[in-house]
C-alpha positions in Angstrom: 0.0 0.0 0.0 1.2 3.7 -0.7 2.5 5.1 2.8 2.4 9.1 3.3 4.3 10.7 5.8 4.1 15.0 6.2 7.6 15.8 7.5 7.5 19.5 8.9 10.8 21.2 9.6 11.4 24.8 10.8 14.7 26.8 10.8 15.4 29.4 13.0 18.6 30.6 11.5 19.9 32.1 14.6 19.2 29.6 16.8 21.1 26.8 14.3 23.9 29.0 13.8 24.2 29.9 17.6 24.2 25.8 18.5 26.6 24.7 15.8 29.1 27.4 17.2 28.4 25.8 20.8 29.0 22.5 19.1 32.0 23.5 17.6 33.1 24.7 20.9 32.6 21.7 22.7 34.6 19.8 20.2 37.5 22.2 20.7 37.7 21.4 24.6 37.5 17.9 24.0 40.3 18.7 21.6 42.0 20.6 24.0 41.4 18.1 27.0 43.7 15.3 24.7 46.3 17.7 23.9 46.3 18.7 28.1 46.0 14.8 29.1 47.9 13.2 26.3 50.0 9.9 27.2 49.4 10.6 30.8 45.6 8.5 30.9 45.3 6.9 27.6 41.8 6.0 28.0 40.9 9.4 29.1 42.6 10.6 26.3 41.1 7.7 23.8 37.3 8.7 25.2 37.9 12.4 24.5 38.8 11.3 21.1 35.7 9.4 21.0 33.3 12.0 22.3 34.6 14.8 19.7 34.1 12.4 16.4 30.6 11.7 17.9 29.4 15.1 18.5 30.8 16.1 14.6 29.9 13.3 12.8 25.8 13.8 14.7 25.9 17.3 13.9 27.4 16.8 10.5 30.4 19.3 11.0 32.8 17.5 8.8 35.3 20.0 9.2 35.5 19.6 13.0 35.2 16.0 12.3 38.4 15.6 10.8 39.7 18.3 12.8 40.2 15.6 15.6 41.0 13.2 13.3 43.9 15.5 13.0 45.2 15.7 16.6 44.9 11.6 16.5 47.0 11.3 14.1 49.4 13.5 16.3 48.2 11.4 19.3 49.3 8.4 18.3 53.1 9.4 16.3 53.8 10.6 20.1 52.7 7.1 21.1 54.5 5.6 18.3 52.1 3.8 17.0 52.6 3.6 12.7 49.8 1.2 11.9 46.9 3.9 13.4 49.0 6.9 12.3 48.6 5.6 9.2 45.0 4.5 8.9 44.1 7.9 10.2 46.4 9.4 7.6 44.8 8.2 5.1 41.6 9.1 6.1 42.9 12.4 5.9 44.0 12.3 2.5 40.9 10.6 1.0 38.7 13.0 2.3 37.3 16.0 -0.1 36.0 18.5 2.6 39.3 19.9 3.0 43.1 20.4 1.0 44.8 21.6 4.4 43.5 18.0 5.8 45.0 16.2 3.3 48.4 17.9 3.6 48.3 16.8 6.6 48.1 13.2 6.4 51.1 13.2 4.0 53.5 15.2 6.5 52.0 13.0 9.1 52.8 9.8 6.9 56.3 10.7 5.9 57.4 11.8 9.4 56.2 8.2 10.7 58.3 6.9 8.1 61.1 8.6 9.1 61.0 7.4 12.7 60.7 3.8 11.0 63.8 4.2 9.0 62.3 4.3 5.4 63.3 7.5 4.5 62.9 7.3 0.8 59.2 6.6 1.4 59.5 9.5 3.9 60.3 11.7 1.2 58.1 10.6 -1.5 55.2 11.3 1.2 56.9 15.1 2.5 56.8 15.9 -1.4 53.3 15.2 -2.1 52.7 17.3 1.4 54.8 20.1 0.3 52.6 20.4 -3.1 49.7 20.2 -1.0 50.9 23.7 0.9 52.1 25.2 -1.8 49.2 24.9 -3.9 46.9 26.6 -1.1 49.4 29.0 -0.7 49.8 27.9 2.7 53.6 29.2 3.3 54.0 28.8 6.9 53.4 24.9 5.9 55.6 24.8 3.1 58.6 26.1 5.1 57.5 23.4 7.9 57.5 20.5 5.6 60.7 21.7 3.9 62.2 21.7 7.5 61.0 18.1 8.0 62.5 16.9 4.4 65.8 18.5 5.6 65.6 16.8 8.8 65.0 13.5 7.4 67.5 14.0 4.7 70.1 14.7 7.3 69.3 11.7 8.9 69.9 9.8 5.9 73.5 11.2 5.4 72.4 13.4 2.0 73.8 16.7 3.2 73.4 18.1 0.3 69.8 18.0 -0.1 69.6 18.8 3.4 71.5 22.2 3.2 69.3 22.5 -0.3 66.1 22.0 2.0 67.0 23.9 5.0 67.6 27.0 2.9 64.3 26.9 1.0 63.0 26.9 4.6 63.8 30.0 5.2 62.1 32.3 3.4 59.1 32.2 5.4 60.4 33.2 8.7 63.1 36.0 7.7 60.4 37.3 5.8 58.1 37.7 8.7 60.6 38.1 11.5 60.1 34.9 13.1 63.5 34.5 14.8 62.3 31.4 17.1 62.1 29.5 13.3 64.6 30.8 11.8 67.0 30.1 15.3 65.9 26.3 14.2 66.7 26.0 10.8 70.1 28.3 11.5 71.0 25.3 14.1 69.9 22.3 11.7 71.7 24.0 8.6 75.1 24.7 10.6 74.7 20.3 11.8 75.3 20.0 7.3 78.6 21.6 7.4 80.1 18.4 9.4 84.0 18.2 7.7 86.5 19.9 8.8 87.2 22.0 5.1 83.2 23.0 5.8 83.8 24.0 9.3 84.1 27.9 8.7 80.0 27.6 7.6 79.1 25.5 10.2 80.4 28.4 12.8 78.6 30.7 10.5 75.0 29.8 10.4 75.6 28.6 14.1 76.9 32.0 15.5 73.7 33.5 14.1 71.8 30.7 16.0 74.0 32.3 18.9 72.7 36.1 18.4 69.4 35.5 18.1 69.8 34.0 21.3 72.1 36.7 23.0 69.3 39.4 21.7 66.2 37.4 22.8 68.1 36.4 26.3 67.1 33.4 25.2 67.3 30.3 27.5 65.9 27.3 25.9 67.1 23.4 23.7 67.6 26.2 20.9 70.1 28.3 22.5 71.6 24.9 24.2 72.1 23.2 21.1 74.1 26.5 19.6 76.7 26.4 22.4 77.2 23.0 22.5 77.6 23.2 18.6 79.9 25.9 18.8 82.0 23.9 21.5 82.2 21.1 19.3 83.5 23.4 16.5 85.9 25.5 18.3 87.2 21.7 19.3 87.8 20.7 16.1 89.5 24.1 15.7 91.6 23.2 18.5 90.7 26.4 20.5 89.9 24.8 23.6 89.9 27.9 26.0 86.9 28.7 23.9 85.1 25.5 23.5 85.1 24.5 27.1 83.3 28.6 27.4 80.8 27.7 25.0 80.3 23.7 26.5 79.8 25.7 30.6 77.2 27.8 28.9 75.0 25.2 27.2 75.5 23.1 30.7 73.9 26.4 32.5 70.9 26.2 30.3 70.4 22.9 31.0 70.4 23.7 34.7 68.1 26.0 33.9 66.0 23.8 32.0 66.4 20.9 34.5 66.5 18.3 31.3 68.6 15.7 32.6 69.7 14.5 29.1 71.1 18.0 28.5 73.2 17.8 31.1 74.8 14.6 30.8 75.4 15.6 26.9 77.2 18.7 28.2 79.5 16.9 30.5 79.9 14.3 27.5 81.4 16.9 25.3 83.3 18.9 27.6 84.9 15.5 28.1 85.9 14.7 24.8 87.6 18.4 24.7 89.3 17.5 27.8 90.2 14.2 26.3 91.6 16.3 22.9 93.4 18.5 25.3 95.4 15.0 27.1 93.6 15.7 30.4 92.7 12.2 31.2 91.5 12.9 34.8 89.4 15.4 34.0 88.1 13.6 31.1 87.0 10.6 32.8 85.7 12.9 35.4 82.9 14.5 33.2 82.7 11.1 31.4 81.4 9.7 34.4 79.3 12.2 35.4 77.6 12.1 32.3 77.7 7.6 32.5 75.5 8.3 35.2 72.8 11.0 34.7 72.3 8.9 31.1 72.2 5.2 33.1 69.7 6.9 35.5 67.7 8.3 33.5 67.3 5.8 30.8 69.5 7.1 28.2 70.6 4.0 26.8 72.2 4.9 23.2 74.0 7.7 24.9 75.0 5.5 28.0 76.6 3.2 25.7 78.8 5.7 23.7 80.0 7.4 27.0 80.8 3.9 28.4 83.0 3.7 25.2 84.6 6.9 25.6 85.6 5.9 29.4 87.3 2.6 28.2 89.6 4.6 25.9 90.4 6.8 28.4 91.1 4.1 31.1 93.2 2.0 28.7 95.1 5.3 27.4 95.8 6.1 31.1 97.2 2.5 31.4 93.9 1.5 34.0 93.2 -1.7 32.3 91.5 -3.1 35.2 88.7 0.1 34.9 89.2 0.0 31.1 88.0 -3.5 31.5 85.6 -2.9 33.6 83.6 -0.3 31.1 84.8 -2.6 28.1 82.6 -5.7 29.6 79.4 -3.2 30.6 79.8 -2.2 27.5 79.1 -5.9 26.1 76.1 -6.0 28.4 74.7 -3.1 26.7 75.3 -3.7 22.9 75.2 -7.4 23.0 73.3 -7.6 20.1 75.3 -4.9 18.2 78.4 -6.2 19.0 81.0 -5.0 16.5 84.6 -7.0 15.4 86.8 -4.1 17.0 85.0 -4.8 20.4 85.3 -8.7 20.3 89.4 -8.1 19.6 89.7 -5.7 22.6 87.9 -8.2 24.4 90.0 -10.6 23.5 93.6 -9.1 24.1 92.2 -8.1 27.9 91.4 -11.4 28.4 94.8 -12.5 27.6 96.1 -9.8 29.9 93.9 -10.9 32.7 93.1 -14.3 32.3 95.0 -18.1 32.1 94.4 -20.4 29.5 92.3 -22.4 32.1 89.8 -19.5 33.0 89.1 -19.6 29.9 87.9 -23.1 28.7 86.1 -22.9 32.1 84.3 -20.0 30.5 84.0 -21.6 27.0 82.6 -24.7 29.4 80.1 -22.5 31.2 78.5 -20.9 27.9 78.4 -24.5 26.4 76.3 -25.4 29.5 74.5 -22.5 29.1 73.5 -23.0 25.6 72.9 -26.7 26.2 70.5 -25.8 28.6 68.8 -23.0 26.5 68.8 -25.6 23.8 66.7 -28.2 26.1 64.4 -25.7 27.6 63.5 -24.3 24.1 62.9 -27.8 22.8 60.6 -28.8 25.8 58.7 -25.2 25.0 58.2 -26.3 21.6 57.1 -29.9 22.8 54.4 -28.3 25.2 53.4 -25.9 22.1 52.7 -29.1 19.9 51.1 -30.7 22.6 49.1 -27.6 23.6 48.5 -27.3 19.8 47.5 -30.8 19.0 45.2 -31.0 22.4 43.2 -28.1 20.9 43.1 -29.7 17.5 40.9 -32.9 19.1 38.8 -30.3 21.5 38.1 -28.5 17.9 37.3 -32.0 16.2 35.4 -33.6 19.1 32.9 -30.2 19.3 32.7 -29.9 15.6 31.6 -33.8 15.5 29.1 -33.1 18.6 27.7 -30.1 16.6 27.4 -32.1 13.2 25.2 -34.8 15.3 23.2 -32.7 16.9 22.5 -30.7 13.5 21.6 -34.1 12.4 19.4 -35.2 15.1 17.5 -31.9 14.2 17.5 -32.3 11.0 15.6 -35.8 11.7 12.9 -34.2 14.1 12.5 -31.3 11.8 12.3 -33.8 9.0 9.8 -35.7 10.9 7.7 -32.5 12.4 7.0 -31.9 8.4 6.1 -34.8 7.7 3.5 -35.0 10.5 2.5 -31.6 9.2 2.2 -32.7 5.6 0.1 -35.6 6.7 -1.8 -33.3 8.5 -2.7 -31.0 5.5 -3.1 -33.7 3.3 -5.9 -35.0 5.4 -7.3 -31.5 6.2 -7.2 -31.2 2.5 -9.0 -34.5 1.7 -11.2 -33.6 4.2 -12.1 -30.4 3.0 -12.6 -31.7 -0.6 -15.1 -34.4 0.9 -17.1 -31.6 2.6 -17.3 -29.6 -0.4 -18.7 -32.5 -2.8 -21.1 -33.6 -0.1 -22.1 -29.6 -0.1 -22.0 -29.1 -4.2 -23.8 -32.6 -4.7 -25.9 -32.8 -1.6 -27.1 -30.1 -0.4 -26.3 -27.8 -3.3 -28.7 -30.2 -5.5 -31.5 -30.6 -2.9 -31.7 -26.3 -3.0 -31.8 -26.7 -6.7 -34.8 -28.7 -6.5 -36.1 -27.0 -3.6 -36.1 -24.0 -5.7 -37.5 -25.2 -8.6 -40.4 -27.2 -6.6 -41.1 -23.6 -5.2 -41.1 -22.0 -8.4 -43.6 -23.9 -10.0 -46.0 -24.3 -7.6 -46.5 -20.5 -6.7 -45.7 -19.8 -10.6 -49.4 -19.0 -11.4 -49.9 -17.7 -7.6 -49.2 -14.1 -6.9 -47.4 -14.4 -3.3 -45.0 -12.3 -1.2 -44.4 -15.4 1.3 -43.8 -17.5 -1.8 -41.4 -14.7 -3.8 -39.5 -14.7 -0.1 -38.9 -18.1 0.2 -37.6 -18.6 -3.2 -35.2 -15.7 -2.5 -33.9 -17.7 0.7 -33.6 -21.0 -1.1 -31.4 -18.7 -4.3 -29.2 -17.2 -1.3 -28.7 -20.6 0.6 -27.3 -22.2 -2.9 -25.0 -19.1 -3.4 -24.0 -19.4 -0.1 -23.5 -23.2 -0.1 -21.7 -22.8 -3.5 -19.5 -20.0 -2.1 -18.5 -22.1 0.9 -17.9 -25.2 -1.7 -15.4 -22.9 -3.3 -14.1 -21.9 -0.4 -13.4 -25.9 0.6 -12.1 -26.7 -3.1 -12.0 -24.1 -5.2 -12.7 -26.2 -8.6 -10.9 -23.4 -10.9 -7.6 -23.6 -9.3 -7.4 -27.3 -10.2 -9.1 -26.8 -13.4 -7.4 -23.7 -14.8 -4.4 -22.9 -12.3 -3.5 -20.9 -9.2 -3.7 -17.1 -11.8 -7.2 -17.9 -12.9 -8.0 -18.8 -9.5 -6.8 -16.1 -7.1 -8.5 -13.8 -9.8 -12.2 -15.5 -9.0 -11.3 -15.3 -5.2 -10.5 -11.7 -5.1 -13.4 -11.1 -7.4 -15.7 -12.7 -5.2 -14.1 -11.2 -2.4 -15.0 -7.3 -3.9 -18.5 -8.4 -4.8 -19.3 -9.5 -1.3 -19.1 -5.7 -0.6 -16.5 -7.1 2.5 -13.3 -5.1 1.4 -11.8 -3.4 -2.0 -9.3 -5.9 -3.1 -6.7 -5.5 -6.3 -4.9 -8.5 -7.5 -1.7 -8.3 -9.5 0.5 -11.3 -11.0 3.8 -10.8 -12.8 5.4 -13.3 -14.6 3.2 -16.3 -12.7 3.8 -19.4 -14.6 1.0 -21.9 -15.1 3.4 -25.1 -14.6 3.5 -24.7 -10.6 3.4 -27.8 -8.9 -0.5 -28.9 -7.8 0.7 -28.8 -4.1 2.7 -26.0 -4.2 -0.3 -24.0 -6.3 -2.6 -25.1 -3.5 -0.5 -24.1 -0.7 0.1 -20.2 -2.0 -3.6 -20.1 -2.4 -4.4 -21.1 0.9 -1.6 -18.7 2.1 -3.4 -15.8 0.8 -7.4 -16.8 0.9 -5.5 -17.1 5.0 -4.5 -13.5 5.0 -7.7 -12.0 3.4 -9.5 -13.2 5.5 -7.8 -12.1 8.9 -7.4 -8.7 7.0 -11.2 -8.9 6.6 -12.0 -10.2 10.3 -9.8 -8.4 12.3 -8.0 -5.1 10.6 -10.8 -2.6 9.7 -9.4 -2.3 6.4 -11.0 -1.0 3.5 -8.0 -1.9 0.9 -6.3 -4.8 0.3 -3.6 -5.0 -2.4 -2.4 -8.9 -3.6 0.8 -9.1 -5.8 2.6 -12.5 -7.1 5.7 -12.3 -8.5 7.7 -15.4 -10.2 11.6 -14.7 -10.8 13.9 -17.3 -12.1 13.5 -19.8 -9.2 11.8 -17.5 -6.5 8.0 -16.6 -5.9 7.4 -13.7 -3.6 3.8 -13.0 -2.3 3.1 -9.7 -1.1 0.0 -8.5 1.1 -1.0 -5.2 2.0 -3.5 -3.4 3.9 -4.4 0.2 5.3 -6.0 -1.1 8.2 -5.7 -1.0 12.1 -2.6 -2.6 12.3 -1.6 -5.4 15.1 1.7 -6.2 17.3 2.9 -8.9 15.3 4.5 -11.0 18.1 2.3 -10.7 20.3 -0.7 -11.0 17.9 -0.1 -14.1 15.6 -0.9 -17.3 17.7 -4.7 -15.6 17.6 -4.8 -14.3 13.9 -4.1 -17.4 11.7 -0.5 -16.4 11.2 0.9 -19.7 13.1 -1.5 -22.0 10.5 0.5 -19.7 7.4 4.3 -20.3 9.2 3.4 -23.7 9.3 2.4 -24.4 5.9 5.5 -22.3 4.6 7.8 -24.3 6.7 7.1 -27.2 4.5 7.9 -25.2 1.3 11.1 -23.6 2.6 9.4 -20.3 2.9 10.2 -16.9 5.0 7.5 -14.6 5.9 8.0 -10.5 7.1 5.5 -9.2 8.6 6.0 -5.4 8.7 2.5 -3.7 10.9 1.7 -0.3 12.0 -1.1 1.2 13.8 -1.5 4.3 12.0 -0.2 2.6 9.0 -1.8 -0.5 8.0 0.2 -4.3 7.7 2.4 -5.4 5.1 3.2 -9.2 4.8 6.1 -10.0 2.7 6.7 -14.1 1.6 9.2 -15.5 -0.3 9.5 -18.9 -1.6 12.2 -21.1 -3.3 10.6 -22.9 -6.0 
């Protein structure tokens, strides 16, 4: 049936634009609440997250949406976590509802890259970034970006790209005064000038790092790295005095700072100049000053290369027993990097400091050791086939315990149809017995009833007489009707089209309900049983349409494609609550008969809307 619905909406400009700016606001301070919280309560952090998408993607603000979509990505680089950075990358870049966005994801992508070691990939993604920016005219982007590609390049060992980079970078800044930026790129560009023929431009760009600071009073990793940079160049330059000036200033930033990895590194270099200037004391002095703020605070990398520096120092100062010391801590750190030079110092110490017998009983030891490693890994792998195997039979023994009792349903399904069938069959036989006792009994005795009353009042003017030749013309329609009803003849004479066409028919001339009947492609070869059984199905449903829904339509549609009948019944009547409803309305006797045709019934039912019933049958 044709469903109308009246959808009234009213704008109040205002009012819409006044609630999507609150909307917008409340995103931002969920936006703001991650970038407060960050790593410090993930799920806080994570639900924040949550709650912003949510409120955008409701309100359809797709620029907010992807807005946060934005800080994730940022979220989760700081967690270093590629696989979301990139998932959320992408989204970025597929998305249409903004170029900046898309930008976006392809710095994000490349920087991740970077971090994984890829750095040709890294660059492929910072290009297609960089064209982003520069085709919005974005600028402060474009000298971002080209500060990442000269980052990664220098990473990579391609100074000259990364010079080539780092210059392009500047244009933005000097041309709008930004001295923090271009204090940045002045530091990174002086890092490219790393021989000793270069070192004159390294100074250079590094001293202007160093004014910028001086003007701004700066004290900040900026200003740090620019003394510590120009120690390590006045070094090289063998002017001491000046480098070990430049090394104490960086160290009082750091103080200032209180960045514990600052400080160590300052004490690091000021003992390689003190090692350059063959002050051993003092060098291993700062060395292990810095050995220690790096162990303590979890500066591994930088723990290990200070450890190497105080070996060299202890065996130039003829300390083997220190230098040996350092030499074996430094095998506990980098025992998986170990490198040929550090296996042959190794080697001559133990020489020094060990008999020939110390060592096979250390040769013995790690045999042991790997002998029992060896064992223990093969019993882990017997209990992992064992563990494996043990849920193999589990999986086999429940798969075999579901397959029998699929079967046994199978059996009382198959069984509950047959019971069924047998049941319809004899309903059937039964009916068609009742309807030849009515068409041949009693439908003959009204005949002749009728005809007996005819002629004897024929020449007899008689208003009794005229009356009860009326009833005895009603009772044969009606005995005839219910015949039909019972057996309708013209389904087995002409097929189940003809047939649902003299039922509805005779269901609009009883005056009961306006019924239209439609068939599409209905072919006449249906099986007898199966013809019977859709007719039954929908002489069922007109007449619970008819009995219990008010209706005054009723439209009937059949239609037959390839190997599937569908059977669709509409009304505009009362409507019922369908599972609650169908053991009373006849809609049990319909599941039961389509359960033995592999049919599905929908029944879709609204008060104010009438019912639709939707069957579908597998022919």
């Amino acid at each position: 049936m044709t469903k109308f619905r009246i959808y009234v909406i009213i704008w109040f400009v205002f009012g819409v634009c006044n609630g999507q700016n609150l909307i917008e606001e409340k995103i931002d301070q969920y936006i703001d609440s991650t970038r407060y919280i960050g790593l410090k309560d993930t799920l806080r952090t994570l639900g924040y997250f949550s709650k912003a998408k949510e409120l955008a993607h409701t309100h359809k603000l797709q620029k907010a949406y992807y807005r946060v979509i934005r800080q994730e990505v940022i979220y989760y680089s700081m967690q270093e976590r590629g696989d979301r950075v990139f998932e959320l990358s992408d989204s970025l870049i597929m998305q249409d509802v903004d170029l900046s966005f898309k930008g976006a994801g392809y710095l994000e992508k490349g920087i991740t890259l970077s971090k994984q070691g890829d750095s040709q990939q890294s660059i492929e993604q910072l290009k297609k970034a960089l064209a982003v920016f520069e085709e919005l005219g974005d600028k402060k982007s474009v000298s971002h970006t080209l500060k990442v590609l000269g980052n990664v390049s220098f990473f990579s060992n391609s100074m000259m790209e990364a010079r080539h980079y780092f210059k392009m970078a500047l244009d933005f800044p000097e041309k709008n005064n930004d001295e923090a930026a271009l204090a940045g790129i002045y530091a990174n560009l002086s890092r490219t000038y790393g021989t000793y023929e270069e070192i004159d431009s390294a100074i250079y760009y590094n001293d202007k790092v160093l004014k910028i600071a001086y003007k701004n009073k700066q004290v900040n990793e900026i200003a740090y790295l620019a003394y510590q940079n120009d120690a390590d160049y006045k070094g090289q330059l063998n002017r001491y005095d000046e480098a070990l000036t430049s090394i104490d200033s960086a160290y009082a930033i750091a103080q200032v700072i209180n960045h514990p990895g600052m400080l160590a590194a300052a004490h690091q270099v000021k003992s390689t100049i003190y090692g350059h200037m063959n002050q051993p004391l003092r060098a291993i002095d700062e060395a292990e000053k810095a050995y220690e703020i790096f162990k303590k605070n979890g500066f591994q990398m930088q723990a290990i290369q200070t450890i190497g520096l105080l070996h060299g120092y202890y065996a130039s100062s003829n300390q083997m027993d220190k230098a040996y010391t350092y030499l074996k801590q430094l095998k506990v750190f980098t025992d998986s990097l170990n490198s040929l030079e550090i296996d042959q110092s190794l080697k001559g110490l133990r020489v020094k400091y060990n008999t020939a017998e110390n060592e096979l009983k250390i040769a013995q030891q790690e045999a042991e050791i790997i002998k029992r490693e060896n064992q223990k890994n093969v019993l882990v792998l017997l209990v992992i086939m064992l563990t494996i195997v043990s849920l193999l039979i589990i999986i086999v023994y429940k798969q075999q315990q579901k397959n029998q009792k699929q079967k046994i349903q199978a059996l009382e399904q198959e069984q509950e149809n047959v019971a069924l069938k047998s049941l319809m069959t004899g309903e059937e036989k039964e009916r068609a017995r009742i309807s030849k006792e009515l068409h041949d009994g009693i439908g003959s005795m009204l005949a002749a009833s009728k005809m007996l009353a005819s002629a004897s009042y024929a020449n007899v003017a008689s208003e009794n007489g005229q009356k009860l030749i009326d009833l005895i013309d009603n009772a044969s329609k009606e005995t005839r009707r219910i015949s039909h009803n019972l057996l309708p003849e013209s389904l087995l004479n002409k097929g189940l089209d003809i047939a649902l066409q003299d039922f509805v028919s005779a269901i609009n001339d009883s005056k009961q309900l306006k019924a239209t009947y439609q068939a599409i492609q209905l072919s006449d070869d249906l099986p007898q049983g199966l013809q019977l059984t859709v007719y039954r199905i929908i002489q069922e449903l007109i007449n619970n349409i008819i009995k219990h829904s008010g209706a005054t339509e009723a439209i009937v549609q059949i239609n037959q494609h390839n190997k599937t009948l569908v059977i669709t019944v509409e009304d505009n009547g009362k409507g019922f609550n369908y599972i609650k409803d169908k053991k009373g309305i006849g809609l049990l006797n319909i599941e039961s008969r389509l359960s033995l045709v592999r049919g599905k019934m929908e029944v879709d039912s609204s008060e104010s809307l009438g019912t639709s019933v939707y069957i579908e049958l597998e022919l």
